[in-house]
Residue, then its C-alpha position, 0 to 999 in steps of 0.5 A: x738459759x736459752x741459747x738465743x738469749x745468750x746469742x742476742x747478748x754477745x751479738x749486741x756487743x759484737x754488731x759494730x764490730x761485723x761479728x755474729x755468734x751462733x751456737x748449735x743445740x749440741x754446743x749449747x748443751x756443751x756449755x751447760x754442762x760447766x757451772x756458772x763461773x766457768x760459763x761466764x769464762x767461756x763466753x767471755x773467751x769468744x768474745x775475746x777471739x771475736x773481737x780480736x778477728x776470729x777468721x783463721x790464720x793467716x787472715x785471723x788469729x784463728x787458730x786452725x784444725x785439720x783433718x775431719x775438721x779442716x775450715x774450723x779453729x780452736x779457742x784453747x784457754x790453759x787455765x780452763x783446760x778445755x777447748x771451744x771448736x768453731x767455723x768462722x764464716x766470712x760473708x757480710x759480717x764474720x759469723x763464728x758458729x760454735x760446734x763443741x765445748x769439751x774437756x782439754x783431754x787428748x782429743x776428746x773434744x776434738x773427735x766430738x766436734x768431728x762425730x757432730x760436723x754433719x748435723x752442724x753443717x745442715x743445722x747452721x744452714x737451717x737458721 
C-alpha cells in the first residue's frame, strides 16, 4: 500500500467538497504500523472531520493544540485510543496534511508530532 494510492482515494471522494489530503512519509508509516481494521477506521475518521470543515476552531471543528504544535488539531476517537494530529491549510481548497498517527498514551503522539514538525514543514513544501 503506497501513501499516494490512498491519498488519490480519499481526495477522489473529498474534490466536491474542496478538501485535499495529504500525508507525510512519516504519518504513513504511522498508519501502517495499525492492521488493517484499524486502518480502515483511521482513515475513515479523517474523512469524517474532512467532510465535516477540518479548519480549526472557531472556522472549523477543528480541534486545536498548542505550543510546538500551534496552527495543527487533533482527531481523537475514544474507542481507538489514539490521536491523528494534522495542519489544516486553507488556500483554494482546505488541505489537511497528516503529521502523526500515534497511541492516546499521555502525550506521546504529541511530543512525536512535535519532534517531526520541521522536517513536515519543509516536506509539505516540497510536494
Amino acid at each position: 500500500m503506497e501513501s499516494s494510492n490512498i491519498e488519490h482515494k480519499l481526495n477522489q471522494v473529498l474534490a466536491m467538497l474542496g478538501v485535499e489530503v495529504r500525508f507525510s512519509q512519516r504519518a504513513f508509516e504511522d498508519l501502517l504500523h495499525y492492521d488493517k481494521h484499524t486502518q480502515e477506521q483511521i482513515l475513515a475518521l479523517i474523512l469524517r472531520q474532512a467532510r465535516k470543515n477540518p479548519l480549526l476552531k472557531p472556522k472549523g471543528v477543528g480541534e486545536p493544540l498548542h505550543g510546538d504544535l500551534v496552527g495543527f488539531g487533533k482527531i481523537k476517537p475514544k474507542k481507538l485510543g489514539l490521536r491523528i494530529i494534522y495542519r489544516p491549510v486553507h488556500a483554494h481548497l482546505i488541505r489537511m496534511e497528516v503529521i502523526a498517527i500515534g497511541p492516546r498514551d499521555r502525550e506521546q503522539v504529541y511530543a512525536l508530532a512535535a519532534k517531526r514538525v520541521t522536517e513536515f514543514k519543509l516536506e509539505m513544501a516540497q510536494r
